[in-house]
C-alpha positions in Angstrom: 222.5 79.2 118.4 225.5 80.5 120.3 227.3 83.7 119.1 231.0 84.6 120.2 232.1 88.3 120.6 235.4 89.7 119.6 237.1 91.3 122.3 236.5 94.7 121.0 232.9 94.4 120.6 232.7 93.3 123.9 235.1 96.5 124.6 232.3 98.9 122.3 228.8 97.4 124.2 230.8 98.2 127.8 231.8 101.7 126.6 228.3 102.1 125.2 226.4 100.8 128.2 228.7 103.4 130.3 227.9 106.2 128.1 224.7 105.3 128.7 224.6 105.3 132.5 226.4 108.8 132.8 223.4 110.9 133.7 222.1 108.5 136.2 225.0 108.3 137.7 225.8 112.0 138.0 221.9 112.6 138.8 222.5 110.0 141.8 226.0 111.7 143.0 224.1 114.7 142.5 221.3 114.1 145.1 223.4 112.0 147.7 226.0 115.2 147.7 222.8 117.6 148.1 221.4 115.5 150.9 224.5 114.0 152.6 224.3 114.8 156.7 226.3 116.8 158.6 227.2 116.4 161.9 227.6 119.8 164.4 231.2 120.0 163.8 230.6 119.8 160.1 227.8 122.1 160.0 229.7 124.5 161.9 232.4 124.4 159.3 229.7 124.9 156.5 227.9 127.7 158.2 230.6 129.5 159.7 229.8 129.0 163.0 231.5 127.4 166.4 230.0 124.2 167.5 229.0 125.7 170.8 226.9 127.7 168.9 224.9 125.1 167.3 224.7 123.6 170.3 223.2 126.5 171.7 220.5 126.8 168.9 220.4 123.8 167.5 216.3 123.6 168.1 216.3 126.6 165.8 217.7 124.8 162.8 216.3 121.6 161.4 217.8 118.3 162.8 217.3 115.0 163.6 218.4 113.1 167.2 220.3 110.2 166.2 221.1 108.4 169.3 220.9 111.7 171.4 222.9 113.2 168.5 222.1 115.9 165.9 222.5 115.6 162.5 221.9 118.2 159.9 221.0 117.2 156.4 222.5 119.8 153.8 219.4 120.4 151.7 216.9 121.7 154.7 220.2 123.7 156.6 220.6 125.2 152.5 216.5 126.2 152.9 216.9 127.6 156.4 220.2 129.5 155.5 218.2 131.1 152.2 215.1 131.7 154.0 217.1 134.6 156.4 218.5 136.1 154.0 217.8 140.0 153.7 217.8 141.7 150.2 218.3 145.4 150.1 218.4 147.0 146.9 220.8 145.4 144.6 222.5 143.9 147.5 222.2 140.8 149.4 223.3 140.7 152.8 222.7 137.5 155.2 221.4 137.5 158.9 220.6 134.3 159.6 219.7 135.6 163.7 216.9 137.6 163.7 214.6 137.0 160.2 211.1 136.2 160.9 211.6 135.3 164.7 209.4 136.6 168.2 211.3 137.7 170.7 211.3 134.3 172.9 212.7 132.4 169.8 215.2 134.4 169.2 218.9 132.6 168.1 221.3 132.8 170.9 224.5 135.1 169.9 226.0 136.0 173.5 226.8 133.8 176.0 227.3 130.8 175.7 225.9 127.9 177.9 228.1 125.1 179.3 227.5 121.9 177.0 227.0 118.7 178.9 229.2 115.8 178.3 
């Protein structure tokens, strides 16, 4: 038995099937924009920083080497970023240089060292 469809049912099942594939498809484009990598001179943009700086204490913030390179992923540099900040009262202010750090491990603000190239 073969059945032929009318262009506009074929038009309804694809609109259906779409309609149906929304929240997977935002849940997906969700995650991938939460975990996406940055690499220092984007994660200096997102933090605020200069690239010298990460640099400087990039062993303080969670990376990976990739080919001698750091890269940041979003979601653990979001963690790191809420886990120095201060509350104080009704306010929240954020230090993220000296939270919950000894004194050798410390993140570098003043001087900076020469990068290698």
């Amino acid at each position: 038995m073969k059945t032929e469809l009318e262009p506009q049912d074929i038009e309804a099942i694809a609109q259906r099937v779409a309609e149906k594939l929304k929240p997977v498809i935002a849940v997906n484009d969700a995650n991938n924009y939460h975990d996406r990598m940055f690499d220092v001179k984007r994660l200096a943009e997102y933090i605020g920083m200069s690239p010298q700086w990460i640099y400087n204490n990039k062993y303080k913030l969670p990376h990976v080497n990739i080919n001698s390179k750091p890269l940041f992923r979003k979601s653990e540099i979001d963690r790191w970023l809420e886990s120095c900040r201060v509350h104080t009262g009704n306010r929240t202010i954020e230090l993220p240089v000296l939270k919950g750090m000894n004194h050798e491990n410390k993140i570098q603000t003043k001087g900076f060292n020469h990068q290698k190239r």
